[in-house]
C-alpha positions as YAML, in Angstrom:
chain: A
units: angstrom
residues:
- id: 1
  name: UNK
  ca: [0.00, 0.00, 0.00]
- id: 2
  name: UNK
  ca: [1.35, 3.35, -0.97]
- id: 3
  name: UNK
  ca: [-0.01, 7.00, 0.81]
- id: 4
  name: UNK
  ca: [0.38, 9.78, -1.06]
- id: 5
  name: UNK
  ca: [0.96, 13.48, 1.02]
- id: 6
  name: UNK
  ca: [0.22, 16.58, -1.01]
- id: 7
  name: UNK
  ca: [1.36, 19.83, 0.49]
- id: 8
  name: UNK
  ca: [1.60, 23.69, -0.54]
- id: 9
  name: UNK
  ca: [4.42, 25.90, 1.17]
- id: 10
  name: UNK
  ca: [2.99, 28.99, 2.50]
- id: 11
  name: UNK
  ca: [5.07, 32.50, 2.69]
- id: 12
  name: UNK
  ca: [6.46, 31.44, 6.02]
- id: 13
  name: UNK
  ca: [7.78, 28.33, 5.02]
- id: 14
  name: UNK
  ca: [10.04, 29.99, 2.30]
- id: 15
  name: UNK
  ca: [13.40, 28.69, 2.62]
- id: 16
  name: UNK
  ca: [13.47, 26.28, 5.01]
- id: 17
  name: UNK
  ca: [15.11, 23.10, 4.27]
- id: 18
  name: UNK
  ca: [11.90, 20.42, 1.92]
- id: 19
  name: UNK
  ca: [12.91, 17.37, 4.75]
- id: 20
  name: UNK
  ca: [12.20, 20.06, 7.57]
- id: 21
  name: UNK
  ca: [9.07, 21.64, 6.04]
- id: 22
  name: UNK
  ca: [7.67, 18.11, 5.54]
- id: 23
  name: UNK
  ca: [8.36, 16.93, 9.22]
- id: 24
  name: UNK
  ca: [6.33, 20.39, 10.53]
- id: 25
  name: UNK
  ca: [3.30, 19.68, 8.64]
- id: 26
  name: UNK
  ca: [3.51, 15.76, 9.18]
- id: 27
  name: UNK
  ca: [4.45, 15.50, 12.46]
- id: 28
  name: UNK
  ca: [3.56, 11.47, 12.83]
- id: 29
  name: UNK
  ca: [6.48, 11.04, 10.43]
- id: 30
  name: UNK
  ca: [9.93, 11.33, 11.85]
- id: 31
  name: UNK
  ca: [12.52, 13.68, 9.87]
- id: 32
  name: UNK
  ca: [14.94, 10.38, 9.33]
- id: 33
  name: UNK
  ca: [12.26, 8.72, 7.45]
- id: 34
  name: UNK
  ca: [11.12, 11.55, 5.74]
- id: 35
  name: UNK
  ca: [15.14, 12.22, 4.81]
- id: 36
  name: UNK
  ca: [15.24, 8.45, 3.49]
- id: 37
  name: UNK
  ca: [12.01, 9.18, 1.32]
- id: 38
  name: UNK
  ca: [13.29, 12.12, -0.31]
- id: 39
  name: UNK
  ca: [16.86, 9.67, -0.81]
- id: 40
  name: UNK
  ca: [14.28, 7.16, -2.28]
- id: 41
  name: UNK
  ca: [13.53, 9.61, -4.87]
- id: 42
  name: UNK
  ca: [9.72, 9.23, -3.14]
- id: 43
  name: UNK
  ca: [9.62, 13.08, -3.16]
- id: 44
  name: UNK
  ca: [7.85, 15.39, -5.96]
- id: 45
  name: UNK
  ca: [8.43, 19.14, -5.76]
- id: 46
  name: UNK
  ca: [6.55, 21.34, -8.49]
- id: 47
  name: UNK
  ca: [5.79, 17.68, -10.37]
- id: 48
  name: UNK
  ca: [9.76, 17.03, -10.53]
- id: 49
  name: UNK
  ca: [11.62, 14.26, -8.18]
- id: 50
  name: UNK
  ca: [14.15, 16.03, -6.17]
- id: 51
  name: UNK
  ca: [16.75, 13.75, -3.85]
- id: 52
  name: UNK
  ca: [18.00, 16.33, -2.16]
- id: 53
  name: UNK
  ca: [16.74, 16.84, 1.49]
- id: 54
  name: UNK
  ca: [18.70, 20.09, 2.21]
- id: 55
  name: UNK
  ca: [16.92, 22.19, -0.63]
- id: 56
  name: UNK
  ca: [15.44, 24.79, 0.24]
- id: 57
  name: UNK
  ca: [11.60, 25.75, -0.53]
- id: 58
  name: UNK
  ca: [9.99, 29.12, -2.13]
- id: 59
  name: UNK
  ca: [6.62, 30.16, -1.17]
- id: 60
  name: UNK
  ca: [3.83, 28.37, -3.46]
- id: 61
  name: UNK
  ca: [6.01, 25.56, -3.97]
- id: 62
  name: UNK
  ca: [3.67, 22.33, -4.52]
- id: 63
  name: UNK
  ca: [4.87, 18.85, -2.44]
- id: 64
  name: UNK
  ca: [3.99, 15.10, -2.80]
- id: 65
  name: UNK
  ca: [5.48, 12.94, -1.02]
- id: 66
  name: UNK
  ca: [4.83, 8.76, -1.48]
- id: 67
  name: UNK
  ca: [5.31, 6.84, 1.75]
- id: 68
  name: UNK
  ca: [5.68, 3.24, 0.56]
- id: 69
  name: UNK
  ca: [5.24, 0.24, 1.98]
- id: 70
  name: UNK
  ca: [8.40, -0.59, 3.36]
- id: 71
  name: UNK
  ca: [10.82, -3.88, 1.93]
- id: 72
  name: UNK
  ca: [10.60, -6.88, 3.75]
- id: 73
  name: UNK
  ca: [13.93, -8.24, 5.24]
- id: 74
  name: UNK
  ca: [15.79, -11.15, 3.73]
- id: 75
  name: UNK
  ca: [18.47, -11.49, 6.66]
- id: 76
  name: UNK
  ca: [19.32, -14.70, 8.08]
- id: 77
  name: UNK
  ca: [18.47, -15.45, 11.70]
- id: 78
  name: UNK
  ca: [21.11, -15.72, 14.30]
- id: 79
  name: UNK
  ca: [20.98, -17.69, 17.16]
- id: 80
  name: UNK
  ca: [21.95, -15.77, 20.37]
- id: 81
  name: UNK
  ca: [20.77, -15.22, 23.32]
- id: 82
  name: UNK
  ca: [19.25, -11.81, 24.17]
- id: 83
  name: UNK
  ca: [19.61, -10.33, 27.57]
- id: 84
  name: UNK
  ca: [15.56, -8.97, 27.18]
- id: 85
  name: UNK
  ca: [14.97, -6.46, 30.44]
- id: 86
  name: UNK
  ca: [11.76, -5.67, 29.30]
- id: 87
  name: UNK
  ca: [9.12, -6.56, 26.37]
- id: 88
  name: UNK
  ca: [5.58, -5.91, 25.35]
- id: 89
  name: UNK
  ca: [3.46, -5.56, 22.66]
- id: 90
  name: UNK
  ca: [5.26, -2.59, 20.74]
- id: 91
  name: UNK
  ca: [8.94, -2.41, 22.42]
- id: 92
  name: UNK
  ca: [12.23, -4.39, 24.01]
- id: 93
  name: UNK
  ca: [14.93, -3.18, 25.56]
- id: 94
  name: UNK
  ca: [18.20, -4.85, 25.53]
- id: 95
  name: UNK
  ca: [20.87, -5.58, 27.75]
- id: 96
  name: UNK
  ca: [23.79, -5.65, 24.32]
- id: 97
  name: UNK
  ca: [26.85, -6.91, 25.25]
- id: 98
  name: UNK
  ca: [30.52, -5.89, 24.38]
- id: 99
  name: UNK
  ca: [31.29, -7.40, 20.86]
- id: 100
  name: UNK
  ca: [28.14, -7.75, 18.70]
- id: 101
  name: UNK
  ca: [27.30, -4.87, 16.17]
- id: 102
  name: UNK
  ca: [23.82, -3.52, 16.11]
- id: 103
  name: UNK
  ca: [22.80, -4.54, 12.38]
- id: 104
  name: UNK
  ca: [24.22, -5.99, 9.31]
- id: 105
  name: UNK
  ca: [26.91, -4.04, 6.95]
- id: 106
  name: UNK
  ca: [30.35, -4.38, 5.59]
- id: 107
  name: UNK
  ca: [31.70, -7.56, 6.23]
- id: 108
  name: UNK
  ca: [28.87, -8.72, 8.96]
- id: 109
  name: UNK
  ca: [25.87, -9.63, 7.76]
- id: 110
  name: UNK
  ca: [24.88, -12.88, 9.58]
- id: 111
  name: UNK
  ca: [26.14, -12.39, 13.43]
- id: 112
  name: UNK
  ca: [24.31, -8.88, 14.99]
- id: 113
  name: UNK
  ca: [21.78, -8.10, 17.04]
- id: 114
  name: UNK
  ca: [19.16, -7.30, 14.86]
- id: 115
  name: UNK
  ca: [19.96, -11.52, 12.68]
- id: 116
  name: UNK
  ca: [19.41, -12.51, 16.79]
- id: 117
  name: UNK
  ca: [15.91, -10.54, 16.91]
- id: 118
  name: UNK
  ca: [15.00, -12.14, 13.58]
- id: 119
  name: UNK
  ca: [15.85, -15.02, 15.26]
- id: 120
  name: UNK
  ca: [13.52, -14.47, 18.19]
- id: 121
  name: UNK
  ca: [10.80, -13.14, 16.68]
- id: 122
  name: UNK
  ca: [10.90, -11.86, 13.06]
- id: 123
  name: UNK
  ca: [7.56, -11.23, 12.42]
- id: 124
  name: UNK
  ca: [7.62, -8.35, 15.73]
- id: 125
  name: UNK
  ca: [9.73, -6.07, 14.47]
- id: 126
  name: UNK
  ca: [9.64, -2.49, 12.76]
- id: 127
  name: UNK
  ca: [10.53, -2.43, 8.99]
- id: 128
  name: UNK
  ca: [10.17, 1.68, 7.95]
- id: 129
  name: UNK
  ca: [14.56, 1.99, 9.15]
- id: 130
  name: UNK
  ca: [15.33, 0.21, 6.15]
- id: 131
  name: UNK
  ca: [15.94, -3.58, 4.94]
- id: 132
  name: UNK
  ca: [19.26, -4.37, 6.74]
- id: 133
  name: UNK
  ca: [17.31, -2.21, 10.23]
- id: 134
  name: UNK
  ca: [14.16, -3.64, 10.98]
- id: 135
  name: UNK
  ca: [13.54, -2.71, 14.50]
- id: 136
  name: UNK
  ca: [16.90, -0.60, 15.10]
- id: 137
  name: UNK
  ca: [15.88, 3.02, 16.46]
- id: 138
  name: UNK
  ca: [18.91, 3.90, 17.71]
- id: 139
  name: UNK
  ca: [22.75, 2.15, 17.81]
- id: 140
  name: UNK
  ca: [25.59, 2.07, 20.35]
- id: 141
  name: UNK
  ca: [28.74, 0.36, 19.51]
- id: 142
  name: UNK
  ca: [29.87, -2.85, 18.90]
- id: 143
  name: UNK
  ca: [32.60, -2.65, 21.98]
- id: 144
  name: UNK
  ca: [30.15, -0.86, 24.21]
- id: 145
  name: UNK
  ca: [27.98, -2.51, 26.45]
- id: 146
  name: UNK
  ca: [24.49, -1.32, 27.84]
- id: 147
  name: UNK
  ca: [20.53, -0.56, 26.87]
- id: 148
  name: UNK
  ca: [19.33, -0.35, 23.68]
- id: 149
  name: UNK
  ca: [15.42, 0.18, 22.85]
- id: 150
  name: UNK
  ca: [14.12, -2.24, 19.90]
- id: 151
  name: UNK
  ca: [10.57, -1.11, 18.04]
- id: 152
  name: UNK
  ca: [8.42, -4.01, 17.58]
- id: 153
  name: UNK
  ca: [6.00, -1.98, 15.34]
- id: 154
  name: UNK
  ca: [6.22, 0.89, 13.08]
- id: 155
  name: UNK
  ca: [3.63, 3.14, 15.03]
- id: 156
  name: UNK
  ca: [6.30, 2.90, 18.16]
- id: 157
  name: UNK
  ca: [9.51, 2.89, 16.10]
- id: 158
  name: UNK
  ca: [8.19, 6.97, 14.50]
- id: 159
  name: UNK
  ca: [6.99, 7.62, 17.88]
- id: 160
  name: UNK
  ca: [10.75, 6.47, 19.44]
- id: 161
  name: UNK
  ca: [12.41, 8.29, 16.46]
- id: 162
  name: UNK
  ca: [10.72, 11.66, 17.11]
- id: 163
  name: UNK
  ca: [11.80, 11.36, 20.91]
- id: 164
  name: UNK
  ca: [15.58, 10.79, 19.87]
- id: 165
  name: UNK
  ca: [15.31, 13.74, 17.34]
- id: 166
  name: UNK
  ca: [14.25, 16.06, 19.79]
- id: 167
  name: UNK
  ca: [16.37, 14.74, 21.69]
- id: 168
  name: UNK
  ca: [14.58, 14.18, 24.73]
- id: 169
  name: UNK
  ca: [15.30, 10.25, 25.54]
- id: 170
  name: UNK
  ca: [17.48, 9.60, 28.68]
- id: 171
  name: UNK
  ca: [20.80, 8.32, 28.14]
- id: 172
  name: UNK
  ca: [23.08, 7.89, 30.86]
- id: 173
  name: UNK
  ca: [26.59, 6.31, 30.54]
- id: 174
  name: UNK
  ca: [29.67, 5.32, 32.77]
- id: 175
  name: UNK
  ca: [33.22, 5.41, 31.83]
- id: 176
  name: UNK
  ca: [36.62, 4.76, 33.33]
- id: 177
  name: UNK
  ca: [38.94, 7.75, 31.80]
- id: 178
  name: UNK
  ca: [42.90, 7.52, 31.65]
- id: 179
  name: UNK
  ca: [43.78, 11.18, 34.35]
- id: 180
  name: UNK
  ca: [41.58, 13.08, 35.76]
- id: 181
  name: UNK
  ca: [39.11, 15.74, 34.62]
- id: 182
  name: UNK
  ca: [39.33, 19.33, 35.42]
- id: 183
  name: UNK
  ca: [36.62, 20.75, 36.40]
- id: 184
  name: UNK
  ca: [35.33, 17.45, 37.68]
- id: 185
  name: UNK
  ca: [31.96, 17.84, 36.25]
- id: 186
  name: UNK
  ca: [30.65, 20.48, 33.05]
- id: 187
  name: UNK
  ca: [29.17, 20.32, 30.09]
- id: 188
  name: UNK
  ca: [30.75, 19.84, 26.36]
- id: 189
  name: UNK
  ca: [29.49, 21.50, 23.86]
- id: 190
  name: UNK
  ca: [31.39, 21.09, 20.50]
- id: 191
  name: UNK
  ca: [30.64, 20.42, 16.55]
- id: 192
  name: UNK
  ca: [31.43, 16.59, 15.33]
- id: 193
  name: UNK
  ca: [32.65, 15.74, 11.70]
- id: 194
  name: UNK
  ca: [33.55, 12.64, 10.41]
- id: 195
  name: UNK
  ca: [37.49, 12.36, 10.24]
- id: 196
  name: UNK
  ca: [39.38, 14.13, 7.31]
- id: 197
  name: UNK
  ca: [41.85, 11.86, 8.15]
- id: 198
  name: UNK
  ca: [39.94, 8.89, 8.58]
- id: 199
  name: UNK
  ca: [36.28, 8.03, 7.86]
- id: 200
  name: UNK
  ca: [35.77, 5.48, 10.09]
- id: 201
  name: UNK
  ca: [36.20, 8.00, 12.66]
- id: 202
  name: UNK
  ca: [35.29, 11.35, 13.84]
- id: 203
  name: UNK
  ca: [36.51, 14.38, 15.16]
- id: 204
  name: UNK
  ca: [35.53, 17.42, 16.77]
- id: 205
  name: UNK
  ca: [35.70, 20.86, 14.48]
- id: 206
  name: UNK
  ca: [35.90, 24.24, 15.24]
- id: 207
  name: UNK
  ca: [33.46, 25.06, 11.85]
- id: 208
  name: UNK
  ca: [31.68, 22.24, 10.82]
- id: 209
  name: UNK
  ca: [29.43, 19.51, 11.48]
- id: 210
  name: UNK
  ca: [26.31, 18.60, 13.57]
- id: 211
  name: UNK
  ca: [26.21, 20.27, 17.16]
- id: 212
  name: UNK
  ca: [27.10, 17.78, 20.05]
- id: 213
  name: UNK
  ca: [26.40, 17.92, 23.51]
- id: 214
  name: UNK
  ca: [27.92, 15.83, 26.51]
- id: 215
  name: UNK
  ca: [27.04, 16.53, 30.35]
- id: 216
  name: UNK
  ca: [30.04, 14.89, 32.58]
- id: 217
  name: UNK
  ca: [30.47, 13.91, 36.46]
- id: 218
  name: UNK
  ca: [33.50, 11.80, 38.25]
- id: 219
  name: UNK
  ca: [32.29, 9.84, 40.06]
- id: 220
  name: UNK
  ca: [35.74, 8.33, 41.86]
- id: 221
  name: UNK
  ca: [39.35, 8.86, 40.67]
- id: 222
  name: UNK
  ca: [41.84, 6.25, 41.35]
- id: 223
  name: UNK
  ca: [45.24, 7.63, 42.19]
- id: 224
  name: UNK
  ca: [48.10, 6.00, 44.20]
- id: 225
  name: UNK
  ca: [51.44, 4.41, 43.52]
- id: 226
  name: UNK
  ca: [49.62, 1.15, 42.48]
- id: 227
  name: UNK
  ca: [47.44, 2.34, 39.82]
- id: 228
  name: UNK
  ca: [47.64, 4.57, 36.89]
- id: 229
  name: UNK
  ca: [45.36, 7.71, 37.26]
- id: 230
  name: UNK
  ca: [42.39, 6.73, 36.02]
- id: 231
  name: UNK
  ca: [38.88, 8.07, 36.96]
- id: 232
  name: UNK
  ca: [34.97, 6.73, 36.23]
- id: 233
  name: UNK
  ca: [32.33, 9.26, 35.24]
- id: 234
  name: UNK
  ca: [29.04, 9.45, 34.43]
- id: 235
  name: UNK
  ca: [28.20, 11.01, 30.91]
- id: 236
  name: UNK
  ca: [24.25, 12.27, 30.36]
- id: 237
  name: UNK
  ca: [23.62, 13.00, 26.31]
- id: 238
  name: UNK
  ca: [21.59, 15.79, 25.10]
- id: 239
  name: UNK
  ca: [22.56, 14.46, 21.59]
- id: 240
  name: UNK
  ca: [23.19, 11.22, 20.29]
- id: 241
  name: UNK
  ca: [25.96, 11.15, 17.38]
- id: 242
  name: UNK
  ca: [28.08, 8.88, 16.44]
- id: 243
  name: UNK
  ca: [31.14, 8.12, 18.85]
- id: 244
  name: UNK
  ca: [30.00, 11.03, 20.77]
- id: 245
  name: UNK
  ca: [31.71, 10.22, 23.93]
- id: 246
  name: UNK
  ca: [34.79, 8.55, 23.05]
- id: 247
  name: UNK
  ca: [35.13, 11.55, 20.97]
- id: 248
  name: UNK
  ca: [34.50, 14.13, 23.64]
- id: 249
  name: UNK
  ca: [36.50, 12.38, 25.81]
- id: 250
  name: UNK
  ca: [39.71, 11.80, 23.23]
- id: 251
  name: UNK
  ca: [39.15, 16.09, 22.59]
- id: 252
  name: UNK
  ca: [39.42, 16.73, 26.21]
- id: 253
  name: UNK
  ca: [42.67, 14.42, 26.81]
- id: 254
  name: UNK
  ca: [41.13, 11.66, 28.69]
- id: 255
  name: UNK
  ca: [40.56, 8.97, 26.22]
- id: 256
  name: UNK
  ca: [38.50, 6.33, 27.36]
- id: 257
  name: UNK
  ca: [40.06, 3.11, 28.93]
- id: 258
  name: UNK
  ca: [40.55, 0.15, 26.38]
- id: 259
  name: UNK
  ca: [39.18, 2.47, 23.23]
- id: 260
  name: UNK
  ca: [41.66, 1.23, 20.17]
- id: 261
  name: UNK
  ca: [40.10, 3.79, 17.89]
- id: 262
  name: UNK
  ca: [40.35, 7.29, 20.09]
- id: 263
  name: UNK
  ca: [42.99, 5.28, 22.54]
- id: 264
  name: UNK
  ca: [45.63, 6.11, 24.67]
- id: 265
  name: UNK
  ca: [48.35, 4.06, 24.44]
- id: 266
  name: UNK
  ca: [48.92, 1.69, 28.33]
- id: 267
  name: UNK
  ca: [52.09, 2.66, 29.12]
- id: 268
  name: UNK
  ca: [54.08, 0.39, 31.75]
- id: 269
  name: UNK
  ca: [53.98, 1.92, 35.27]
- id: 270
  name: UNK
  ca: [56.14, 0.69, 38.08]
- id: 271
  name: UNK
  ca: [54.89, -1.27, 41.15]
- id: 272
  name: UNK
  ca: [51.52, -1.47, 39.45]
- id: 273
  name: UNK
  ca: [49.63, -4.45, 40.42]
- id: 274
  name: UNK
  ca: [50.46, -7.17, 38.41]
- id: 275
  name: UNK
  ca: [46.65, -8.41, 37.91]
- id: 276
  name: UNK
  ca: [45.39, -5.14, 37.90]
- id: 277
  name: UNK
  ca: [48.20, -4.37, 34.78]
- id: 278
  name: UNK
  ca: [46.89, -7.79, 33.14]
- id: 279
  name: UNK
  ca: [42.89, -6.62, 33.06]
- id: 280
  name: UNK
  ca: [43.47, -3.54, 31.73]
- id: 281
  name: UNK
  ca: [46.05, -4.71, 28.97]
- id: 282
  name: UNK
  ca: [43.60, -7.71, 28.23]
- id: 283
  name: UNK
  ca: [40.48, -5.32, 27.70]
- id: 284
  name: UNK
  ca: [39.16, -6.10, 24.27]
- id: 285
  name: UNK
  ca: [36.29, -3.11, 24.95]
- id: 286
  name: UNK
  ca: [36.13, 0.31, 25.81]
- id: 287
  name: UNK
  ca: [35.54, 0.60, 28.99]
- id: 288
  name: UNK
  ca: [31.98, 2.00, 28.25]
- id: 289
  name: UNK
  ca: [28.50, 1.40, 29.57]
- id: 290
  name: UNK
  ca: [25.03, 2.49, 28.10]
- id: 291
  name: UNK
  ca: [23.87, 2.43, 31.86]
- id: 292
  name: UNK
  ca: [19.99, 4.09, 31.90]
- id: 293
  name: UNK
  ca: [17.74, 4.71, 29.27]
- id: 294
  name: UNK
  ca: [14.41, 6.50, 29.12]
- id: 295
  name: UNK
  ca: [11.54, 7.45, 27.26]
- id: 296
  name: UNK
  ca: [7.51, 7.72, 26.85]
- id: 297
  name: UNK
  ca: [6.15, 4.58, 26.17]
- id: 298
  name: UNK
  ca: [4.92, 4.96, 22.27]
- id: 299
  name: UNK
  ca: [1.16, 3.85, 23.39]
- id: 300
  name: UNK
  ca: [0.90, 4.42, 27.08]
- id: 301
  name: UNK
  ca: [2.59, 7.58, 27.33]
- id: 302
  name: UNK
  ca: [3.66, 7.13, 30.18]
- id: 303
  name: UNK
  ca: [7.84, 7.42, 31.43]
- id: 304
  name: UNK
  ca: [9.36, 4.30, 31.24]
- id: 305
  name: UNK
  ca: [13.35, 4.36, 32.74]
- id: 306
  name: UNK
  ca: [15.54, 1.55, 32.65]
- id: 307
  name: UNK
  ca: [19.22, 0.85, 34.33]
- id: 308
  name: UNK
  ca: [21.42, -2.05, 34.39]
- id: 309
  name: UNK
  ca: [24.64, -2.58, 36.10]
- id: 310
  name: UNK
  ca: [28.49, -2.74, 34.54]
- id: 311
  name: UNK
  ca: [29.32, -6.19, 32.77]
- id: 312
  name: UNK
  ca: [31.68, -8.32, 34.82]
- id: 313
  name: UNK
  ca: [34.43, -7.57, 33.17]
- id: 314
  name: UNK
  ca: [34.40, -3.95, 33.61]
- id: 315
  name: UNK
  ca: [33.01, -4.56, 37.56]
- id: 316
  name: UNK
  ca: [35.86, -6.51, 37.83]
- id: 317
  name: UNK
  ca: [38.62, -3.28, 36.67]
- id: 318
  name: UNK
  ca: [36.86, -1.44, 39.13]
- id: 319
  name: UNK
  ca: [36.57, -3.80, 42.19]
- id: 320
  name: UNK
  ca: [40.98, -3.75, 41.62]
- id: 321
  name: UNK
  ca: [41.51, -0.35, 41.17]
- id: 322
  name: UNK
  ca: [39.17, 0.09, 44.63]
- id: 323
  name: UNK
  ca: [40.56, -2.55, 46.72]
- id: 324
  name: UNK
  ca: [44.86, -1.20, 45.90]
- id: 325
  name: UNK
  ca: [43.36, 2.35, 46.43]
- id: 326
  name: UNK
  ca: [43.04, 1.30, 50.26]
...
C-alpha cells in the first residue's frame, strides 16, 4: 500500500530546508524517514523528483510525497541469546553486550543483534529503518555494552524516532577515563565531523558539522602508587551522534580506557599491580556502559526508565583499582 501526502508551502515556510518543512506539517512522520524518502527519490516538488533533502523551498512551492510500503527483510536469523529487560506488545529493551554490532553491513551480515531478533521473533519487528534495520531506532557500539530500545511496530519505532530527534530520551553512561578531569563535572558543547583523516572515525571541528552535547560527572578517581590515574564518570547526552563520547572524551585528553580507535596508548607503570596491569592490557572493549535509558512509552505515554549494572568484566577493573586504592 502506498499513501500519497500533497502539500503547498505557505510565505512562512520559504526557505526552510523540503525534509524540515515536511516533518512540521507531518508531524507522525519522523525527519529520518522523511530524509530516506526524499533519498528514495519518493519526493515530488513542483511535479519534478528532487533527492536532495537540504533544498530549500519558495513560497507556493507544490509537495507530494509517497510513503511506501516498506521492503521486507531477507536477513538470516542468528541464534543468540538476548539479555531482554523488558518486552511488550510494541517495544524491548536490551541488555547488548561488548562485541556484537547492532545490524548488518560491511563484512557482517549474519552475526548482529538485529539476525538474533529475527531469530527471536521476526515477524515483531519495525521495517520503515530500512531492509538491513528492521527494528533498530537507535545504535551504540559494537565494543560498548548497555541498553538499547528495539521497536516491535512501526507506530512505536516513528513515535521512538521523534523522541531521539528532539532529543529528549534519557541516556546515561559510565566510563573509566585515563587522568583526571578538570573541572570534575561540566558540560561539552562542540561540533562533530567525520574524520578528514579517517572516515571510520570522527573528530571534533571548530566550523563544521552537527552540534554535540555531553554533560560529565566523576564519580571516583583512582590515584596512588599502584594504579595509573584513572577516573569513572558518568556522561548524560543531550545528543546522540556517532562516537560522541569517546570523541568528547579523546578532545578533552582523557581517552576512554581500552578504546583502540580514540585510545591512549597503556604505558608500563612501576609497582603497578600485576593483575590489575593484566585486566586492563587484556580489555578487548572500551571501557563504556550504556547504563539508563528513558523514554515515553509509544502507546501508554507514560515514562518508562531503565538501568542495568556494569558487565563483569568492567566490575571486575573497578573492584581492583578500589581494593589497591586502600
Amino acid at each position: 500500500m502506498e499513501k500519497k501526502i500533497n502539500l503547498i508551502a505557505e510565505e512562512n515556510d520559504k526557505n526552510i530546508r523540503v525534509d524540515v518543512f515536511v516533518n512540521k506539517k507531518e508531524k507522525d512522520i519522523s525527519r529520518t524517514r522523511i530524509k530516506n524518502l526524499i533519498l528514495d527519490s519518493k519526493l515530488k516538488l513542483n511535479n519534478k523528483i528532487i533527492t536532495d533533502p537540504s533544498k530549500k523551498i519558495l513560497f507556493g512551492d507544490i509537495l507530494e510525497l509517497t510513503i511506501s510500503s516498506p521492503k521486507k527483510t531477507s536477513l538470516k536469523p542468528y541464534k543468540y541469546k538476548l539479555d531482554i529487560i523488558f518486552e511488550d506488545e510494541d517495544l524491548i529493551v536490551l541488555n547488548k553486550p561488548a562485541g556484537i554490532v547492532m545490524h548488518p553491513g560491511a563484512g557482517n551480515f549474519d552475526n548482529t543483534i538485529v539476525n538474533a531478533l529475527i531469530n527471536y521473533d521476526k515477524k515483531s519487528l519495525s521495517n520503515i529503518g530500512g531492509e538491513l534495520r528492521p527494528g533498530i531506532v537507535h545504535r551504540i557500539d559494537k565494543n560498548t555494552s548497555g541498553l538499547v530500545v528495539i521497536a516491535k511496530n512501526n507506530q512505536a519505532h516513528e513515535h521512538l524516532s521523534i523522541q531521539f530527534n528532539k532529543h529528549t530520551i534519557k541516556r546515561v553512561y559510565q566510563l573509566l577515563i585515563w587522568g583526571k578531569i578538570r573541572p570534575s563535572k561540566g558540560r561539552i558543547e562542540t561540533l562533530i565531523k567525520r574524520s578528514s583523516k579517517n572516515r571510520q572515525l570522527m573528530e571534533v571541528s571548530n566550523t563544521k558539522g552537527k552540534k554535540a552535547i555531553t554533560n560529565y560527572k566523576t564519580l571516583e578517581v583512582f590515584e596512588n602508587k599502584r594504579t595509573p590515574t584513572l577516573s569513572l564518570l558518568e556522561c548524560q547526552l543531550e545528543t546522540g551522534r556517532t562516537h560522541q563520547i569517546r570523541v568528547h572524551m579523546k578532545y578533552l585528553g582523557n581517552s576512554i580506557l581500552g578504546d583502540d580507535k580514540y585510545k591512549k596508548k597503556f604505558k608500563k607503570i612501576k609497582n603497578i599491580d600485576p593483575l590489575l596491569e593484566k585486566n586492563i592490557i587484556s580489555l578487548n572493549r572500551q571501557f563504556l556502559h550504556a547504563k539508563t535509558i528513558g523514554f515515553i512509552h509509544p502507546k501508554k505515554n507514560e515514562e518508562m526508565i531503565f538501568n542495568v549494572n556494569l558487565p563483569k568484566e568492567l566490575e571486575i577493573i573497578l573492584k581492583m583499582l578500589r581494593n589497591t586504592d586502600k
